[in-house]
Each structure stands twice: as structure tokens, then as C-alpha cells.
N, C-alpha and C positions, 0 to 999 in steps of 0.2 A: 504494500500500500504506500503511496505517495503521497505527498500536499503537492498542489499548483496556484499559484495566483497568476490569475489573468485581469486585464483590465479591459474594462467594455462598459458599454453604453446603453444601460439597464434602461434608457428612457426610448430609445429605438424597437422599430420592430425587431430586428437581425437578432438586438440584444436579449431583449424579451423572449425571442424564439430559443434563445442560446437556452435561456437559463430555465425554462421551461423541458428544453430538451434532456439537458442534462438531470434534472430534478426528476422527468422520467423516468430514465435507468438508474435513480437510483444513490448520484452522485449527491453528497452532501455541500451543498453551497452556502458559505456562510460571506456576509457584505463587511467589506473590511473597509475603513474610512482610513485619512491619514490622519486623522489624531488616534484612531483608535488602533493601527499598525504598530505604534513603539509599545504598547501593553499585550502584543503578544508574540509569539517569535517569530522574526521576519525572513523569509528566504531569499538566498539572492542566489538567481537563476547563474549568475557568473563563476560564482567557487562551486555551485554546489552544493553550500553548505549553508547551514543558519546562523544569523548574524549572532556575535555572543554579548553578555551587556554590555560591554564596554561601549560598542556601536551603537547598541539600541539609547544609550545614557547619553550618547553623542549626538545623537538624532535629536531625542529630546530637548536637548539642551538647545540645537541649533533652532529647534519648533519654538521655542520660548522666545529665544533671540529675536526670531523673524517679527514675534506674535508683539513686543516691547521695543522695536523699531533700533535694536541693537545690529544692524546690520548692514556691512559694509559695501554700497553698489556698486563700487568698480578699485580697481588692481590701483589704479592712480592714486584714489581716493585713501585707501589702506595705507599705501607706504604715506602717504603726507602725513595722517592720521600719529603712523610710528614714527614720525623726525627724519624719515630718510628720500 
């Protein structure tokens, strides 16, 4: 048995057809949001592997960042920011 996350467009028909289909056979589909992704364990299709917390605590944190306007829009910006 596998996880997969896929992303789609539950508001389409294609989508709707998808998830209907799959819910046919049987497949368990559960709707993952991006704030609710860092509270459970995230897969990345690239290693492999599931992200461990360090990642997910980095994610979070960067969610927070974004969310309190702690963040930095451009490379330029950043080194001024650091004095260099």
C-alpha cells in the first residue's frame, strides 16, 4: 500500500469525475489544505521519502513568516536588508 498526493481541481468537472472515480474503487481520498499539510506527514515525490520534522518545523515557520509579512521579495532586497 502507498500514499499519493495529487493536486486537482475539485471544482471542475474532470476533477469531480476524478474523485468520484476513485472513491468508486474504493481508494481512500482525504482533502489536504496547505495549512493543514505541515500537521501531517508530507511526501515528496522527489526523494521518495517523507519529509522529517525538521522540514515540516521549517515549513511552518516559513507559513508564519509569509502569514506576518516577515518576508523577503527579492535576492537584492535581502543582501541590503544584511549590510552587504
Amino acid at each position: 500500500m502507498a500514499t499519493y498526493a495529487i493536486t486537482l481541481n475539485e471544482r471542475s468537472a474532470k476533477g469531480k469525475a476524478l474523485i468520484e472515480y476513485l472513491q468508486a474503487l474504493g481508494v481512500l481520498v482525504s482533502k489536504i489544505t496547505p495549512q493543514t499539510a505541515t500537521k501531517t506527514r508530507i511526501y515528496d515525490p522527489e526523494t521518495g521519502e517523507y519529509m522529517n520534522d525538521k522540514a515540516v518545523r521549517d515549513i511552518e515557520q516559513a507559513l508564519d513568516d509569509a502569514k506576518h509579512g516577515r518576508v523577503t521579495t527579492s535576492v537584492d532586497e535581502f543582501f541590503k536588508e544584511m549590510g552587504l
